[in-house]
N, C-alpha and C positions, 0 to 999 in steps of 0.2 A: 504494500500500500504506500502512495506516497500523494505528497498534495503538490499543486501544481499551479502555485503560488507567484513565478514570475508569469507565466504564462494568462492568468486568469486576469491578473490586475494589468498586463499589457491591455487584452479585450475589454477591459474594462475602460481604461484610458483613449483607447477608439473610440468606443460607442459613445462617450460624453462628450463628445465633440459634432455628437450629433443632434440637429433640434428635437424636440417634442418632448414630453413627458416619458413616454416609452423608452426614450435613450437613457433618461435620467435613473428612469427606474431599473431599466437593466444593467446598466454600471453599477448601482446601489447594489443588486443581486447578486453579481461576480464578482463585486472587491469583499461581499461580508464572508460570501465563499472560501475566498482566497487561501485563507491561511489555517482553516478549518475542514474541507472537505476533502476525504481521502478518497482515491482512486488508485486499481487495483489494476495489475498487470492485463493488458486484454492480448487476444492474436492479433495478427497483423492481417491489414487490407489485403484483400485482392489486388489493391491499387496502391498497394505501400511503398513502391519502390517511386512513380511517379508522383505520389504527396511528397516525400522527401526530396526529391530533387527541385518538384517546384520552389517546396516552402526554401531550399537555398538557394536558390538560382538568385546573381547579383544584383539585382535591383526590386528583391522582396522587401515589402518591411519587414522591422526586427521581431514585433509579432509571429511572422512568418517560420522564422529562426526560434521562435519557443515553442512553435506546435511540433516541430522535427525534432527537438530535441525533450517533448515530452509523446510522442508518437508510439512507444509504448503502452502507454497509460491510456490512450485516446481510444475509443470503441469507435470504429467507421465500422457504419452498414447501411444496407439499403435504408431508400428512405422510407419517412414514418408513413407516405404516401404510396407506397411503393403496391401495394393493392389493386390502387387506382389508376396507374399507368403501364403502358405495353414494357411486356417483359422484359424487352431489349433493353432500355434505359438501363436496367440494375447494372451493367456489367461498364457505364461508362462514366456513373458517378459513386461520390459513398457521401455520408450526414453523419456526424459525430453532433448528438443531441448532450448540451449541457442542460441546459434549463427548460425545466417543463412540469408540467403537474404530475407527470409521472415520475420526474427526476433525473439526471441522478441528485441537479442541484431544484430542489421545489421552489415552482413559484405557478399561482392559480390560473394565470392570463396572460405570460410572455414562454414564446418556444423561443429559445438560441442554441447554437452551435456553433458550427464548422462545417466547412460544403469543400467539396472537392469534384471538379469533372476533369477530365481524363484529358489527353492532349489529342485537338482535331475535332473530338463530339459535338453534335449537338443536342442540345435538349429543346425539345418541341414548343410549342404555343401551348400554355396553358394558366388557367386562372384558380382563385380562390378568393374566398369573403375577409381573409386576414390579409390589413395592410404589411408587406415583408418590406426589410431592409438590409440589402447586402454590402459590404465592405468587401474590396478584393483588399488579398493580402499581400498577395504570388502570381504573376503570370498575368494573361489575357483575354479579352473575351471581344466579340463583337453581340451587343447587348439590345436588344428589343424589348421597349419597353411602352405600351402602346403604339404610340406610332412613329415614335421615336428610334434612331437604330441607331450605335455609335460605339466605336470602339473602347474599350474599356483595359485601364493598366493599373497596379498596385497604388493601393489608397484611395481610387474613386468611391464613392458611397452609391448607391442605383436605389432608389425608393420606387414601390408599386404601389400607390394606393388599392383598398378593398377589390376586387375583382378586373383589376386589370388586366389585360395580356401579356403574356411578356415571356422570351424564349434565348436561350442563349447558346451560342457557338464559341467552343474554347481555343483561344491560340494554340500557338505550337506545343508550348510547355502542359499544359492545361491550366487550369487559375484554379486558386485554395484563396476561401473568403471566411469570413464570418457571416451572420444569418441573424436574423430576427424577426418571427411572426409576433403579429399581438391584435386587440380588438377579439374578435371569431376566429378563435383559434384550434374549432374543431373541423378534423379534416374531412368532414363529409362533402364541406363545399367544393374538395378540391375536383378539377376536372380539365382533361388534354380537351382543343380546341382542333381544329382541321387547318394545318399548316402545309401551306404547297410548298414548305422548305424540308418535309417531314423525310429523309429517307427511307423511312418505312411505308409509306405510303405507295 
């Protein structure tokens, strides 16, 4: 078991730099975390070898540089949506959930983690009733986000209000972010859209 204390209060010192109450509240969450909550050896990713290379590839932030070096400790698996989406997706992303009503860190109304997509993938058009907010950490994306589409590099923030569209294509390396659902944050509303970008289709 160990705690993961520079790690938690880096995401923590992100997120507060971001507007709204939700930001505030989920910094509050992970710094009381911080130095208290123990996390237990897990397996490694399917995707372990390029989470680690992202998270240090030179122009990561230093966030980036503490999920690699606490990457043992970090449980990546499909996501908690992963039900609701073609099967294909599991094998090009992984979600390391910290906070959420289930845990491992409790809180009644905010989901966070860590996101990771693979280098090359895309992930399709799809919406949900929770406003999300990603930080990249690592790497790149070209990002749709209603109607907006724009490349994206380490440190942008991408906000989706409540059921927005929004679909993402990862650079070379693939991109590792942080994550935050809040508002409706059960995933029944989650649901893929009809993307004539879908290669599955």
């Amino acid at each position: 078991m160990a705690t993961l204390t520079p790690l938690l209060n880096a995401l923590a010192d992100l997120t507060e730099t971001e507007p709204g109450t939700e930001a505030f509240v989920t910094a509050n969450i992970l710094r009381s975390a911080a130095s208290t909550k123990k996390f237990r050896l897990e397996p490694p990713s399917i995707l372990d070898a390029e989470i680690r290379a992202a998270a240090q590839s030179p122009d990561a932030l230093p966030a980036a540089r503490l999920v690699a070096a606490a990457q043992s400790f970090l449980l990546w698996q499909a996501s908690p949506a992963a039900a609701l989406q073609p099967s294909g997706l599991a094998a090009t992303k992984a979600v390391v959930t910290l906070v959420s009503p289930e845990g491992p860190i409790h809180a009644s109304d905010i989901r966070c983690g860590l996101y990771f997509q693979a280098p090359g993938t895309y992930y399709p058009l799809h919406a949900h009733n929770a406003a999300e907010t990603y930080t990249i950490l690592a790497g790149t994306a070209l990002w749709q986000a209603g109607n907006d589409r724009s490349p994206r590099d380490p440190g942008a923030a991408i906000h989706h209000p409540p059921r927005m569209p929004h679909a993402m294509r990862a650079g070379p390396n693939g991109f590792l972010a942080i994550w935050r659902w809040s508002g409706d944050i059960a995933f029944e509303s989650y649901h893929m859209i009809p993307d004539p970008e879908d290669p599955a289709r």
